[in-house]
N, CA, C and O of each residue as an XYZ file, in Angstrom:
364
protein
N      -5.172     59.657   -136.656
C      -5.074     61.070   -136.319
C      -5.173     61.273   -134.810
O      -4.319     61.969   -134.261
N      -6.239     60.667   -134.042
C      -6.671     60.748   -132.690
C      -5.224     60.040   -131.870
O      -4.786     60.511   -130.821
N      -4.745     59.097   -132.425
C      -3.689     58.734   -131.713
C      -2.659     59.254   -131.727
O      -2.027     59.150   -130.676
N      -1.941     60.110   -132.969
C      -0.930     61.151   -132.673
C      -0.970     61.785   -131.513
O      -0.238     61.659   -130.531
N      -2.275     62.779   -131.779
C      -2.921     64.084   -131.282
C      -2.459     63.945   -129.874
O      -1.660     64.687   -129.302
N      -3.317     62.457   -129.181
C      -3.365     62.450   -128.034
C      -1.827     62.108   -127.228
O      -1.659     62.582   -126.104
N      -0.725     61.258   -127.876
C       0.156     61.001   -127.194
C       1.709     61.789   -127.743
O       2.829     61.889   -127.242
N       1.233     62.136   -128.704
C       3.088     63.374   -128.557
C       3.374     64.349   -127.728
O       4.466     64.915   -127.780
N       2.677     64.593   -127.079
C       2.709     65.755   -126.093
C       3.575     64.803   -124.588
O       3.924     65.381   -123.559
N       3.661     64.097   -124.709
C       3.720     63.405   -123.898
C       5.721     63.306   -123.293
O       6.367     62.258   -123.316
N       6.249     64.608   -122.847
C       7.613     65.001   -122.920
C       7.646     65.136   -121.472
O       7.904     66.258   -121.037
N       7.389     64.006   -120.491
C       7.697     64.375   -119.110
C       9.058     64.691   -118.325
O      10.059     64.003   -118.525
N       9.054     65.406   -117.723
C      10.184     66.188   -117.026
C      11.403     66.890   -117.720
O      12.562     66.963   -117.314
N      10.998     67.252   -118.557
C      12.558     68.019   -120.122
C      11.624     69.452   -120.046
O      10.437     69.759   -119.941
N      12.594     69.943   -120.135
C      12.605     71.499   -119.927
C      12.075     72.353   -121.051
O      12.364     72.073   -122.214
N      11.267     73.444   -120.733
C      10.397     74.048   -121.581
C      11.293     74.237   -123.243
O      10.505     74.018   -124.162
N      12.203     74.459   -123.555
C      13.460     74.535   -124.264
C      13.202     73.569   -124.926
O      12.942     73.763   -126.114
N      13.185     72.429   -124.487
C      13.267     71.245   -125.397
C      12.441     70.782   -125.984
O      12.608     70.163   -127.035
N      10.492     71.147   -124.976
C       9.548     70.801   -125.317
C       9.085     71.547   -126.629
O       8.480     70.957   -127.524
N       9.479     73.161   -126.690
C       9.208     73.852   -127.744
C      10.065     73.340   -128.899
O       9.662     73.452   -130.056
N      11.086     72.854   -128.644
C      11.583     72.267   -130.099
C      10.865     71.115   -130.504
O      10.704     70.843   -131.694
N      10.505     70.548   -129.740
C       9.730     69.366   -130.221
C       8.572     69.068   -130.746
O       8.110     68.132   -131.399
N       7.889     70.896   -129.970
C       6.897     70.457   -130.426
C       6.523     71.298   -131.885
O       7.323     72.214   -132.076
N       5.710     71.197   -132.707
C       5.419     71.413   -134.351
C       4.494     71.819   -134.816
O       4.284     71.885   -136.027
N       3.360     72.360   -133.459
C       2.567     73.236   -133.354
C       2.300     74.874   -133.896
O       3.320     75.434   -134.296
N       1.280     75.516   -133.931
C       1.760     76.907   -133.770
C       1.440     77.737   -132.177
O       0.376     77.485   -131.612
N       2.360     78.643   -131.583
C       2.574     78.565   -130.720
C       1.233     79.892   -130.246
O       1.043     80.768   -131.090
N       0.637     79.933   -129.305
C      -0.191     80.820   -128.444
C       0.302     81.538   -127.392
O       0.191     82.749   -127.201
N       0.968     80.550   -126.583
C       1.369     81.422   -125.257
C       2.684     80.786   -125.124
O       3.077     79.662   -125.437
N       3.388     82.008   -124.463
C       5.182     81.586   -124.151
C       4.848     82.157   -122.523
O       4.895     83.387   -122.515
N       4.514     81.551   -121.106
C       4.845     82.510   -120.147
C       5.807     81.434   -118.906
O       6.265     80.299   -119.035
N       5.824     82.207   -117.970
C       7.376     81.336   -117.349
C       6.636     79.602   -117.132
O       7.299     78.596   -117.384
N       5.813     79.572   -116.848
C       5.464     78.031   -116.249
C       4.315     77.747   -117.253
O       3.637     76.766   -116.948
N       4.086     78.162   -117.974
C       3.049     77.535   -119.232
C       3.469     77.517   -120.836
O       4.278     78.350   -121.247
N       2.938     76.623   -121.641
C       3.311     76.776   -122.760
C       2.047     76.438   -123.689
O       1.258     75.548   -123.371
N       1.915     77.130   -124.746
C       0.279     76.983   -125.328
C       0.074     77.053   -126.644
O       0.408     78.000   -127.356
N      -0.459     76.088   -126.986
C       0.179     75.908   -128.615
C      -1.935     75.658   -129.387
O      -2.804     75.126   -128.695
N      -2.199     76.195   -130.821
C      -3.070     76.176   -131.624
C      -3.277     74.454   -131.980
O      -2.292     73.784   -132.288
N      -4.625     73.855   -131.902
C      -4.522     72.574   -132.249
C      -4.417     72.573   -133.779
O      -4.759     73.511   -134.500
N      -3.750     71.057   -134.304
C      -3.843     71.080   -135.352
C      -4.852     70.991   -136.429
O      -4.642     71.613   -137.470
N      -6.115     70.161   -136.266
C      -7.156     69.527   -136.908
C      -8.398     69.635   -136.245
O      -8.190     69.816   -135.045
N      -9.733     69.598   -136.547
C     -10.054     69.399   -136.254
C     -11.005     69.135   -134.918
O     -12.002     69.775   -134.584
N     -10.511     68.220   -134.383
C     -10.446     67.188   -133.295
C     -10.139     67.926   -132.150
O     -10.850     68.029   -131.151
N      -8.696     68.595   -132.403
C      -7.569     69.037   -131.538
C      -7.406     70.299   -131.507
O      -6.586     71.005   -132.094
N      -8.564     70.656   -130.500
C      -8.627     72.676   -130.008
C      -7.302     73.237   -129.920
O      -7.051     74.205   -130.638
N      -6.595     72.872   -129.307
C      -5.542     73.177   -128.325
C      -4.783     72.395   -127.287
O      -5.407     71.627   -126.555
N      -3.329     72.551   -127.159
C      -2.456     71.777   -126.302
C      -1.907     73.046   -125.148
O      -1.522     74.207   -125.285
N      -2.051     72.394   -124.320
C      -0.903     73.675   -123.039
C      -0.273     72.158   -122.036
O      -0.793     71.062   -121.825
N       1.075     72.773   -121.597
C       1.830     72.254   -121.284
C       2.009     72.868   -119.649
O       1.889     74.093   -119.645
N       2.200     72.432   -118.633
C       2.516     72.993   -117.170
C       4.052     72.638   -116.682
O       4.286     71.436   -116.562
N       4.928     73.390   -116.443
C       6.508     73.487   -115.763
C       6.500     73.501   -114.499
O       6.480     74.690   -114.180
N       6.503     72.930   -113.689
C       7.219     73.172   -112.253
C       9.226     72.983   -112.353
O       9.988     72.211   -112.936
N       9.397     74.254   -111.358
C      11.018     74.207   -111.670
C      11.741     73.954   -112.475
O      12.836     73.461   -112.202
N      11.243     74.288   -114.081
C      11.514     74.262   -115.078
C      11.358     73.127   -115.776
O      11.778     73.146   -116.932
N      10.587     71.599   -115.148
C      10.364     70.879   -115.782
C       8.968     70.685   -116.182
O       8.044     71.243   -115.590
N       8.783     69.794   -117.312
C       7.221     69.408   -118.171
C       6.655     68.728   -116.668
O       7.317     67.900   -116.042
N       5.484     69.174   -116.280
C       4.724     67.752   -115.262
C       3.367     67.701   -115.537
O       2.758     66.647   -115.353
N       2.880     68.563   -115.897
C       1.676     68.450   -116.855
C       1.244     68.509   -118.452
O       2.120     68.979   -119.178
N       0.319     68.199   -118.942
C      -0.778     68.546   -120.213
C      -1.915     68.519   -120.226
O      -2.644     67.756   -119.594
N      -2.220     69.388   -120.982
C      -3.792     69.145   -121.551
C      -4.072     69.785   -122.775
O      -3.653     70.896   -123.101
N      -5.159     68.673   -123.771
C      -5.603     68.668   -124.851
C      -6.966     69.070   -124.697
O      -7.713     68.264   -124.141
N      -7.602     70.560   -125.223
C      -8.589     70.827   -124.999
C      -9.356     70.003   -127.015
O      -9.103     70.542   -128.092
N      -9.955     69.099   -126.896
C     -10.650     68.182   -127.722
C     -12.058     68.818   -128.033
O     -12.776     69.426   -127.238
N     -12.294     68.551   -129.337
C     -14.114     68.942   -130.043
C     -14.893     67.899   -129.168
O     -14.402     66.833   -128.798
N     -16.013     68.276   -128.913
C     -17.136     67.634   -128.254
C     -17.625     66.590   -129.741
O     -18.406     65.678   -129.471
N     -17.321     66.681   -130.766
C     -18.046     66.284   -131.393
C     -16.902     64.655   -131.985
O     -17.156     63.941   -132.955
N     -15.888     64.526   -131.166
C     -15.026     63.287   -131.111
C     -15.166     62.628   -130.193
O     -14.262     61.818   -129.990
N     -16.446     62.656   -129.127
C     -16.708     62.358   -127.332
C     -16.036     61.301   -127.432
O     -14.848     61.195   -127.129
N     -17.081     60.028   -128.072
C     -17.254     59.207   -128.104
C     -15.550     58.704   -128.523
O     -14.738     58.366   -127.662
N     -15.223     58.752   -130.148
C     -13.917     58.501   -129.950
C     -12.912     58.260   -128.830
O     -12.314     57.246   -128.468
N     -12.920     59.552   -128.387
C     -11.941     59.978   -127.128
C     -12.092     59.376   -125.841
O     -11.132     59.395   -125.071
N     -13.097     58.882   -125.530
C     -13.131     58.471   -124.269
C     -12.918     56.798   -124.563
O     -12.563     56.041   -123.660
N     -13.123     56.443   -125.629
C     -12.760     55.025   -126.156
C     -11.227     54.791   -126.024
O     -10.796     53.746   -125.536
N     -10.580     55.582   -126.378
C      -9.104     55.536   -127.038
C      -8.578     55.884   -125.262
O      -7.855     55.017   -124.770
N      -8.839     56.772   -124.608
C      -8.192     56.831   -123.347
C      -8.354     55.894   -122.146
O      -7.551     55.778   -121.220
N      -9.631     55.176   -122.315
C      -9.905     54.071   -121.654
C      -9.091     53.126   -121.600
O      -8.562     52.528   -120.663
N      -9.002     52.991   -123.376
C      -7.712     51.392   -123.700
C      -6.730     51.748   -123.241
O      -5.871     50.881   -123.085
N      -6.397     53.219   -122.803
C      -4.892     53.393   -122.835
C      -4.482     53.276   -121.187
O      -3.636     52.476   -120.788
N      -5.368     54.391   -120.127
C      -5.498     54.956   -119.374
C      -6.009     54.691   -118.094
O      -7.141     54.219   -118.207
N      -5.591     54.813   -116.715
C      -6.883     54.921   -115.933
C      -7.450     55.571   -115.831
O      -7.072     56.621   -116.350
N      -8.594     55.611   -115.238
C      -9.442     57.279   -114.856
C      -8.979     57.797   -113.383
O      -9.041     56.919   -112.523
N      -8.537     59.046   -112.956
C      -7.745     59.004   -112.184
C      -8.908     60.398   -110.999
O      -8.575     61.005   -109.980
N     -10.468     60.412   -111.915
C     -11.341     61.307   -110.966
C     -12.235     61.531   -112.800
O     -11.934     61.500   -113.993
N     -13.867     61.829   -111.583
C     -14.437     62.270   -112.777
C     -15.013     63.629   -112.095
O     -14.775     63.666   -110.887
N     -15.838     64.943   -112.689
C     -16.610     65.691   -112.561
C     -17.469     66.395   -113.570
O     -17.343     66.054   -114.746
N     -18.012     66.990   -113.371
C     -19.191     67.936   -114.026
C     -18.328     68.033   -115.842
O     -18.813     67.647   -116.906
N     -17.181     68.579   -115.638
C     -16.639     68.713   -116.722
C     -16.184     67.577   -117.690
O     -15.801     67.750   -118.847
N     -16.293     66.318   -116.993
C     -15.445     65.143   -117.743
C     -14.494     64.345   -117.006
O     -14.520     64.588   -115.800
N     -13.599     63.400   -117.391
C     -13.008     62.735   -116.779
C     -11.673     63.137   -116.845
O     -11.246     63.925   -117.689
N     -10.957     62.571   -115.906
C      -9.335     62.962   -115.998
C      -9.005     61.526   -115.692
O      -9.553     60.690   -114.974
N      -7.269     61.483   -116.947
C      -6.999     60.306   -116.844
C      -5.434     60.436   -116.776
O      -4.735     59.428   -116.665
C-alpha cells in the first residue's frame, strides 16, 4: 500500500491536463499552478501537485503520523535526504 501511495504521483514535467487524467484520486483543489487531490487510505492524508509554466515540478504527500516509522524506512531505501527541520525531513 505504502509503496503505491508514495511513488505514482511521481509525473515529472507533463502538464496539469495529463496529470489529472492520471491521476484516480478525488479531487480538492483545481487552481492555475496547484492541484489537490483527497488521500486514499488511511496512511495517505492528501496529495498536491506544484506547475511551473505549466509543467509538474513538484509533490507532496501529506502522510498519518501514525505510519512515521514505516515512512521514513521506505524513503530512506529509496531516497536521499535533501534537508531536515522542525517539521521532518525532505527527500
Amino acid at each position: 500500500m505504502l509503496n503505491i501511495a508514495l511513488t505514482q504521483n511521481l509525473y515529472w514535467n507533463l502538464d496539469k491536463a495529463t496529470v489529472k487524467a492520471k491521476e484516480k484520486r478525488t479531487i480538492l483543489e483545481d487552481k492555475t499552478s496547484t492541484l489537490g487531490y483527497r488521500g486514499e487510505n488511511s496512511a495517505v492524508k492528501s496529495v498536491a501537485y506544484l506547475f511551473e509554466n505549466g509543467k509538474l515540478t513538484s509533490s507532496a504527500i501529506a502522510l498519518s503520523y501514525s505510519y512515521t516509522e514505516e515512512i521514513a524506512k521506505f524513503l530512506s531505501e529509496r531516497y536521499q535526504v535533501i534537508g531536515k527541520d522542525s517539521d521532518g525531513a525532505y527527500y
